[in-house]
C-alpha atoms as one frame of an Amber mdcrd trajectory, in Angstrom:
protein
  46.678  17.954  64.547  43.477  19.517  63.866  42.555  18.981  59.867  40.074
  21.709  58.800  37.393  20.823  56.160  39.020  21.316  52.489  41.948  20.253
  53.835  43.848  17.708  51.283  45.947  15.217  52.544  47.550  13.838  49.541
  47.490  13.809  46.047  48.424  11.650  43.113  49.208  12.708  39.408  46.617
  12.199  36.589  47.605  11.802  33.253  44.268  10.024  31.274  42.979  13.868
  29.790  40.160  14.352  32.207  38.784  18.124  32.572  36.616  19.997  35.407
  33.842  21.819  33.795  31.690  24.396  34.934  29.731  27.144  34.188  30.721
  30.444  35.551  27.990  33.029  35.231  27.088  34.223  31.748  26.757  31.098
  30.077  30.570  31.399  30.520  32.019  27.573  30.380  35.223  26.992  32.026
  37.355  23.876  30.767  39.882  22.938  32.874  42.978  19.923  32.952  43.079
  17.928  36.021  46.285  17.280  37.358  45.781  15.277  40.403  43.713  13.496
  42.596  43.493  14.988  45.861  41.666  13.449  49.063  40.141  15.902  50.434
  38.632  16.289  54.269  34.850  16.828  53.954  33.610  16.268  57.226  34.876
  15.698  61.276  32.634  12.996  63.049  31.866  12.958  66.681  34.829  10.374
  67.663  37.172  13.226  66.302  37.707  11.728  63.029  37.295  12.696  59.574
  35.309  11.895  56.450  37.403  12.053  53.125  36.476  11.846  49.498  38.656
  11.938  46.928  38.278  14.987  44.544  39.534  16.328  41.203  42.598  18.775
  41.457  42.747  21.063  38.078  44.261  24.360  37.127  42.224  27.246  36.874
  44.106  30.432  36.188  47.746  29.945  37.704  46.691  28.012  40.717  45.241
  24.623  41.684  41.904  23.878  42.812  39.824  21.459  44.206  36.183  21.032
  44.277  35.436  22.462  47.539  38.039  25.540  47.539  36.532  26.854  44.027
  32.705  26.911  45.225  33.927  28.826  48.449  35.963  31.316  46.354  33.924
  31.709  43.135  30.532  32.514  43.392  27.835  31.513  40.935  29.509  28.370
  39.630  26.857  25.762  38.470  27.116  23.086  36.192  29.846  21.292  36.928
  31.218  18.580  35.012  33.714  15.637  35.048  34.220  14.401  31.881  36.956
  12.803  30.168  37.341  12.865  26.183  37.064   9.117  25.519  34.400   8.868
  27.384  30.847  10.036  25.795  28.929  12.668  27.799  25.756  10.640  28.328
  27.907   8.417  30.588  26.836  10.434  33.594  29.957  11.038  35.371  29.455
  14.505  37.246  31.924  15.957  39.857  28.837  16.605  42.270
């Protein structure tokens, strides 16, 4: 079966409160609840394997994204964020 990059292979739920925050044009910031965390295939190597990483699934809107699907469907989105609200914002965990 050929797995096509962005594919996920499984997810688990999250329930700790972290959000997926980025900046969408505008100084517009979008706050959204993860749900899930997805791996997610990122790259095929030459031995015709692939290269996973796991990745933040959150709710934008009605649907569920990852990481991957939202920069190749929303352009201009910068800034993004992982943060969680026990956790202060100078501890430097980014989603990329």
């Amino acid at each position: 079966m050929k797995l096509d990059i962005g594919s996920i292979l499984n997810m688990t739920p999250e329930t700790g409160g972290w959000e997926f925050v980025f900046d969408l044009g505008d100084a517009e910031t979008v706050v959204c609840p993860v749900i899930g965390w997805a791996t997610v295939v990122t790259a095929h190597l030459n031995d015709g394997t692939v290269h996973t990483e796991i990745k933040p699934a959150f709710v934008w809107g009605d649907l569920v994204w990852t990481e991957p699907e939202l920069h190749e469907h929303a352009a201009g989105v910068t800034g993004i964020t992982l943060r969680h609200p026990r956790i202060p914002a100078t501890a430097g965990i980014f989603a990329s």
